[in-house]
C-alpha positions in Angstrom: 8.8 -6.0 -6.7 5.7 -4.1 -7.3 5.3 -0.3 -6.6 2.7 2.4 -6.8 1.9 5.7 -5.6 0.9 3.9 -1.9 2.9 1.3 -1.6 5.7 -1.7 -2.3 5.1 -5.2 -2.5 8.5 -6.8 -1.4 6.8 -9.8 -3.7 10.2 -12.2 -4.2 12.4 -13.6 -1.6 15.8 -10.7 -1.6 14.1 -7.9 -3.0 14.6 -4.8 -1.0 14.0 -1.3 -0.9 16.1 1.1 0.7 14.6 4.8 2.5 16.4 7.8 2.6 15.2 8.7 6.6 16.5 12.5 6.1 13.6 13.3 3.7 10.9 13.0 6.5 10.5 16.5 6.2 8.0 17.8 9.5 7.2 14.0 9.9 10.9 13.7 11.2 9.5 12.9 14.8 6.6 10.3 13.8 6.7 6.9 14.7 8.4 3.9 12.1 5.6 1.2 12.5 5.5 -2.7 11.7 2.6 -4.1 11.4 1.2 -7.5 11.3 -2.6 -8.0 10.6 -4.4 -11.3 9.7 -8.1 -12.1 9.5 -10.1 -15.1 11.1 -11.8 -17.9 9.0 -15.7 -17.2 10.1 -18.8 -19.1 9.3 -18.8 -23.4 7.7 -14.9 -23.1 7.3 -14.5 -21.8 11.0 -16.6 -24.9 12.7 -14.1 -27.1 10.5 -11.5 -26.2 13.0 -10.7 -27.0 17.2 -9.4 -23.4 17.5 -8.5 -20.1 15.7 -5.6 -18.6 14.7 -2.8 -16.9 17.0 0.0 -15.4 15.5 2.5 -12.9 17.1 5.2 -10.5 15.4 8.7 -9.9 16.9 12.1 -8.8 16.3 15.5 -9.6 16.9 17.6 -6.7 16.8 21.2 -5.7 17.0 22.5 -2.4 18.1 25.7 -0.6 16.9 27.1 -1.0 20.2 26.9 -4.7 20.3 23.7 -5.0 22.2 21.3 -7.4 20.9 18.3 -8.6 22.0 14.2 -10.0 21.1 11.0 -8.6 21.2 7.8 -10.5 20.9 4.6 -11.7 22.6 5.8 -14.8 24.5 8.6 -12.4 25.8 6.2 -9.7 27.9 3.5 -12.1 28.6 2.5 -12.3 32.5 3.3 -8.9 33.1 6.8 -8.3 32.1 6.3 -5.9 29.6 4.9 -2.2 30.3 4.6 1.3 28.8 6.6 2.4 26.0 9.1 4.8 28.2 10.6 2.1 30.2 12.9 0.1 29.4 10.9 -3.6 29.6 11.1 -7.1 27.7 8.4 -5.2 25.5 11.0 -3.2 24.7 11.3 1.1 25.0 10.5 3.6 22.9 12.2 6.7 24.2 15.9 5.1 25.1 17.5 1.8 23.1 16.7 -0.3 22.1 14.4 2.5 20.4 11.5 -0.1 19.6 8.4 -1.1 21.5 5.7 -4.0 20.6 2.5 -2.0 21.5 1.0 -5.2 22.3 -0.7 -8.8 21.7 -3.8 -9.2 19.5 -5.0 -12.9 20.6 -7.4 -13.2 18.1 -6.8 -11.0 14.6 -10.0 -9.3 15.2 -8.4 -6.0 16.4 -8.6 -3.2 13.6 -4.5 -2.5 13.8 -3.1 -6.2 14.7 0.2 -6.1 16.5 2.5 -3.1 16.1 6.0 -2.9 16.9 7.4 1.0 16.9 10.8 2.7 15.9 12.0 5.9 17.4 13.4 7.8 14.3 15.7 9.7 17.3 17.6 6.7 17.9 18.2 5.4 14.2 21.7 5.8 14.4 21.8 3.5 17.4 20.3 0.4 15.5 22.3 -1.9 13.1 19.7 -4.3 12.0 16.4 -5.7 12.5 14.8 -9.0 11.7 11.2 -8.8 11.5 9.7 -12.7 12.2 6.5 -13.7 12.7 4.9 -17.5 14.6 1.7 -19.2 14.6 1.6 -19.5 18.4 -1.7 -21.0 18.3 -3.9 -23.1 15.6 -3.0 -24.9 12.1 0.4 -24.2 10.4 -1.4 -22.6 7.4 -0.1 -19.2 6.7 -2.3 -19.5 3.8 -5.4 -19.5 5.8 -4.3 -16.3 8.2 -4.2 -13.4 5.2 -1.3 -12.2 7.0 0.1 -9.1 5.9 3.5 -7.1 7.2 3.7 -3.8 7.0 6.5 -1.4 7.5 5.3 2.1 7.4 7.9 4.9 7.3 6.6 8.3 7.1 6.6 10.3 3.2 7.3 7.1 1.8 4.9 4.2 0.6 4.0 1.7 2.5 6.3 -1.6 2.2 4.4 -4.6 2.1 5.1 -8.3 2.4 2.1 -11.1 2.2 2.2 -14.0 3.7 -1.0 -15.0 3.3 -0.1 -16.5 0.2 3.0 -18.9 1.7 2.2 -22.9 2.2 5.3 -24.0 4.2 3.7 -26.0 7.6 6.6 -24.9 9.7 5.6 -22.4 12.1 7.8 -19.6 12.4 8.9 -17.1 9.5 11.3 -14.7 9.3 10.0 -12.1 7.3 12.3 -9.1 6.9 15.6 -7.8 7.5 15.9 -4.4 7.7 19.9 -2.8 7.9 20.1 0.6 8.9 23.0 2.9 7.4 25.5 5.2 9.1 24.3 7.6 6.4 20.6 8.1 7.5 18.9 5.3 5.5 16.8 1.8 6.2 17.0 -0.8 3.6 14.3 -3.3 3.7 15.1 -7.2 2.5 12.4 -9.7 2.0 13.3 -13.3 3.2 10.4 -15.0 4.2 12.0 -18.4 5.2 10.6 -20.6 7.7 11.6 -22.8 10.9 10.5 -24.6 13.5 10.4 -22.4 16.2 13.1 -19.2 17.4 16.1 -21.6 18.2 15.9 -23.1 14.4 15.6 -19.0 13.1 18.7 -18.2 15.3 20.8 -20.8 14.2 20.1 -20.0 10.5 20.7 -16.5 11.0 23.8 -16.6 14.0 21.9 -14.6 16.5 23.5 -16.1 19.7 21.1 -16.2 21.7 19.9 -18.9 24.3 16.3 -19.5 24.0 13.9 -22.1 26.4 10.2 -22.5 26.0 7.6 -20.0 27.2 3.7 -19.8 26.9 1.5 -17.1 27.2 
């Protein structure tokens, strides 16, 4: 794990780092933010492929009172998702599940990428989080996106994991886990390990969940 002043690199599968969430200060209300943002391959190497890159970031999450669901792209796609105050397959902001995908970059040109957010209110109602991300569209090459996930908690360094640098050819990774405590704190666990799709991911991690194909 590497650390300085602005941020740490989650750098080997299992490292962690855990957030004390009462030391906010006046940034208590602001938004938790994950971020995924990748880069397309332009010029000679771009014409050597049939299409760019798509990738999506989602979550599976759990809730302290059993609830458990996804969030992701292929999820709110044909107009099943909406604004972040109602309660939609992108998820809600204001009530649980307390997270909301703020939407699907097709291409990796927009400045942000994709953002999922975390009401700091309802922290206590979240158990855990598993941060995954999926080439939808384009080569199985993480190593060619420059992806990067970001969780950014406010007064504390960014945490960063890079998958740019990963050479697996199986589509979907699961990135992070992040466990939240019943005594005010967020611990984030690199896993970076990599499947063949959400079904593979759930059994590896027991989700339960029943999953058929979708398309956006």
């Amino acid at each position: 794990m590497a650390i300085n002043l602005n941020k740490i690199t989650l750098e080997k599968q299992g490292d962690s780092h855990k957030i004390d969430l009462t030391k906010q200060g006046d940034n208590v209300l602001k938004e938790i933010v994950i971020n995924l943002n990748w880069t397309q391959k332009t010029g000679f190497w771009a014409s050597l492929t049939k299409s760019g890159i798509d990738l999506d970031l989602g979550c599976w999450y759990e809730l302290r009172d059993g609830g458990k669901s996804c969030i992701d792209g292929l999820q709110f796609a044909h107009g099943q998702g909406g604004p972040k105050n109602q309660v939609t397959k992108q998820g809600c902001y204001t009530q649980k599940p307390w997270i909301w995908h703020s939407g699907d970059d097709r291409s990796g040109s927009a400045a942000e990428g994709e953002n999922m957010l975390i009401n700091p209110q309802g922290v206590t109602d979240l158990k855990r989080i598993t941060v995954y991300c999926f080439i939808y569209e384009g080569a199985a090459k993480w190593a060619d996106t420059n992806a990067v996930v970001t969780v950014k908690v406010p007064d504390n360094p960014d945490i960063v994991v890079e998958m740019g640098k990963q050479y697996s050819q199986q589509k979907f990774c699961a990135i992070a886990e992040i466990l939240f405590g019943t005594d005010n704190s967020m611990t984030v666990k690199k896993l970076v390990t990599f499947h063949n799709g959400h079904s593979e991911c759930d059994k590896a991690y027991n989700w339960g969940m029943q999953w058929r194909a979708g398309g956006k």
